[in-house]
N, C-alpha and C positions, 0 to 999 in steps of 0.2 A: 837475204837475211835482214839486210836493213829495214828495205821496205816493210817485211813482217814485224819489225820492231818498232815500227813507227808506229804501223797498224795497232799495233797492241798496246803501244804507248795509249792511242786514240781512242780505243776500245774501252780504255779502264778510264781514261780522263770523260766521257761521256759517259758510262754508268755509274760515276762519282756523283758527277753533274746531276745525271738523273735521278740517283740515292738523294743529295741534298734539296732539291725539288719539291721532291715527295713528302721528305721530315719538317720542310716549311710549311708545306703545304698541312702536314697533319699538327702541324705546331699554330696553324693560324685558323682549323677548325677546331680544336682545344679553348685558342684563346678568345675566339666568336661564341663558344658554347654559351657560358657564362649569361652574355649581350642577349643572346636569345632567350637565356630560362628569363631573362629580368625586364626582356620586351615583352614577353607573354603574361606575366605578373602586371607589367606595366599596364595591361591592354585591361585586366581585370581589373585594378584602380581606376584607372579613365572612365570605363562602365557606365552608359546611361541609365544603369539599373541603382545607382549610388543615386542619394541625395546630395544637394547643394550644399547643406548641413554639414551632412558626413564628410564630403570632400574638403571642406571647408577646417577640418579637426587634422587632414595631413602633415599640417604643417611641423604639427606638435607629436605627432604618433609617428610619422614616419614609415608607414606599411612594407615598402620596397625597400629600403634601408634595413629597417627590424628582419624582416622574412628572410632574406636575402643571408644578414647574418647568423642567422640559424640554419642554414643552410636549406632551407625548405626547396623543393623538387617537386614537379606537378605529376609524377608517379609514384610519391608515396603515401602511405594511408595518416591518415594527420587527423588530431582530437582537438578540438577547440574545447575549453572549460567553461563554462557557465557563459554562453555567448551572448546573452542578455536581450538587447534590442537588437544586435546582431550587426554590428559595426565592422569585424571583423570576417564573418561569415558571406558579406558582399562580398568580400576580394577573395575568401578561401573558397567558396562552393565553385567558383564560375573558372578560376586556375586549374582546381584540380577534377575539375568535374569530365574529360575527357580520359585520364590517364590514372588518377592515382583515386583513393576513397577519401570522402571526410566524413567524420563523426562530430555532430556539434553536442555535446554533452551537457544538457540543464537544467533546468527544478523540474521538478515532480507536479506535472498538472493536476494529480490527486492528492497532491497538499493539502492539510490543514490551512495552512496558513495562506490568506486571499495573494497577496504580493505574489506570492508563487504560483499558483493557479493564473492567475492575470497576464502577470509576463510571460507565462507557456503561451497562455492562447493567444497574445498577441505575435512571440515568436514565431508560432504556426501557422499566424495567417499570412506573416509576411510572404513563408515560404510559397504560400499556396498560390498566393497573387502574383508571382511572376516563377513560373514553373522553366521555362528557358534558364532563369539562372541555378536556380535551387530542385528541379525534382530530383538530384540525385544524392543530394544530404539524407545520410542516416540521422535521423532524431534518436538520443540514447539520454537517459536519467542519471544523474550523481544528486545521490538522495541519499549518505550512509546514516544510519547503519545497513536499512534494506535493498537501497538499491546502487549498486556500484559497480554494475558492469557497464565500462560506458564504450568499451571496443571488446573485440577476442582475446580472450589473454593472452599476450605475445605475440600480439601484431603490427602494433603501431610505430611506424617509425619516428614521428614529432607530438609529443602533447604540447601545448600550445594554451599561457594561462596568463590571461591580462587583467592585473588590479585586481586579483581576489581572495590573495593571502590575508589581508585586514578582514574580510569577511569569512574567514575560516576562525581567523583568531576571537573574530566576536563572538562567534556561534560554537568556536570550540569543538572546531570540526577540522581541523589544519591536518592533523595525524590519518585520519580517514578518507581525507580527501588526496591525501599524497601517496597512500595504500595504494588507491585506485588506480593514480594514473602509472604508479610504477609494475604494478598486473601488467596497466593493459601493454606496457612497451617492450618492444622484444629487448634482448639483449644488445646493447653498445645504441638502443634506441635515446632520443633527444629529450628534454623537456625543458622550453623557454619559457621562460619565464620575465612577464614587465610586474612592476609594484612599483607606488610612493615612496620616494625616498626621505626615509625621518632623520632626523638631525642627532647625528652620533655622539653629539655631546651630552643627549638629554637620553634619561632611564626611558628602554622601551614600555611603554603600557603593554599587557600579556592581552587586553582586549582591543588592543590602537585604535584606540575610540577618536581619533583625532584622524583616519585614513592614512597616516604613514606609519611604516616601515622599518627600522635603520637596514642595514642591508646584512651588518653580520648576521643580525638576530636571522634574517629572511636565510642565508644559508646553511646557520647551523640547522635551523627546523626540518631546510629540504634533506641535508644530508643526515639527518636522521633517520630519515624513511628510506634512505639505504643508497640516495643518489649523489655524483661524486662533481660538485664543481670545476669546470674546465674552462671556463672565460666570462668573460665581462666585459660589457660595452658600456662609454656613456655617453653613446649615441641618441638617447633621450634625455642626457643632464639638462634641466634647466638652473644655472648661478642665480634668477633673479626672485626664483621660490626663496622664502624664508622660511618656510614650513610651520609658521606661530601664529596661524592666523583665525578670529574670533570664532567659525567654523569650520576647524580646522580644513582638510583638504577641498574639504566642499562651499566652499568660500570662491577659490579659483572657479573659471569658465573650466568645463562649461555647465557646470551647476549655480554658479552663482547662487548662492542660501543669500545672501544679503541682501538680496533684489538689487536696488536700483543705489546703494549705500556703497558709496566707493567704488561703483564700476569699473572707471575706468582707469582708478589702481589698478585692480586687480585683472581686468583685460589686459593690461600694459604687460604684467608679469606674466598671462600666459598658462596656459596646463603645466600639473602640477611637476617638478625635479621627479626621474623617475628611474630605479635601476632598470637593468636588462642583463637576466643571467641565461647562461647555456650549462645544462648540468646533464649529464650522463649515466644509464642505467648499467 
């Protein structure tokens, strides 16, 4: 009877053993998960398919940082908003191009207007010329009032919208363009958002003809269109923006409006102070 009760003693002291083993064990592939979604992110920033340029703008954007805190996932369907020259489109198509969709949503190559025709075809060829990282981008239009479907209705798990709030306000498209993306998001779906941060002490302009922002004005507009603020980062604050400067945001690199007039002020200070909001459908 002894011996059996050692036995048993031993029995359960070695499948404890074993039980805690296992919970580290699934406790230390948990906390690797993470490490891996952000070496895979990683590996699409590194990208020999990125310019010098572009790599060069990291510092200030932050890509692995920003993404990361949005929780982005390289299996879900994800909407870039007006991806322009396509800065962000390098690291999104080549991430989620195995596992999840992207949609890059941008002008209307049958615009009226040249800028917009221009920048389509130029964004088109980028894609075309390196098909390894981009042939699996869906190309889709945000043109309202006629063209606004820029995913499925209720599919998208991240829309994804950088510096283009000023440019809604200019054109008076802010309301229609926040329609669209809250369509396309399914329910408890994401939309991050970066913009210029304007200086809260001064009356917003409704045209922010100066490229910022202030940041309430930025969430009361989104939460208008029916989306509910849930955090905030100022994981892109820049302290040494003043935001008052003679062209306004585009004064800063890497536009430099002033050409060669104070450069290297304004290289000192850096891309422009900028929110980063996470808001919820």
């Amino acid at each position: 009877m002894q011996a059996f009760a050692r036995n048993s003693k031993s029995s359960i002291l070695i499948t404890l053993g074993v039980t805690l083993l296992t919970l580290l064990s699934m406790s230390a592939q948990a906390a690797d998960a993470p490490s891996m979604e952000g070496k895979k992110l990683q590996q699409a920033i590194n990208g020999d398919h990125r310019s010098a340029d572009n790599k060069a703008r990291d510092q200030y954007r932050k890509p692995l940082e920003t993404l990361r805190w949005l929780g982005i996932k390289d299996n879900m369907s994800v909407v870039e908003i007006t991806p322009g020259g396509g800065w962000y489109t390098e690291i999104l198509a080549p991430y989620l191009k195995e596992n999840g969709t992207f949609y890059a949503a941008g002008f209307d190559g049958e615009s009226n207007v040249r800028f917009f025709r221009n920048a389509t075809q130029a964004f088109n060829k980028k894609l075309a010329a390196n098909p390894a990282a981009y042939d699996k981008v869906i190309v889709t239009v945000l043109a309202p009032p006629a063209k606004t479907e820029i995913a499925p209705a209720g599919t998208a798990d991240i829309v994804l919208t950088f510096r283009n709030v000023h440019n809604w306000m200019a054109a008076g498209s802010s309301d229609a363009m926040l329609a669209a993306m809250y369509t396309a998001l399914k329910p408890g779906g994401i939309l991050g958002l970066v913009e210029h941060r304007g200086n809260p002490d001064v009356k917003q302009d409704p045209k922010a003809k100066s490229g910022y922002v202030n940041e309430a004005y930025t969430i009361a507009l989104v939460e208008k269109a029916g989306f509910k603020l849930v955090d905030k980062s100022n994981l892109l604050a820049n302290p040494k923006d003043t935001k008052d400067h003679p062209k306004g945001v585009w004064t800063l690199p890497p536009t430099l409006r002033l050409g060669n007039k104070d450069q290297n002020k304004y290289l000192a200070i850096g891309e422009s102070d900028r929110m980063l909001l996470k808001f919820v459908k």
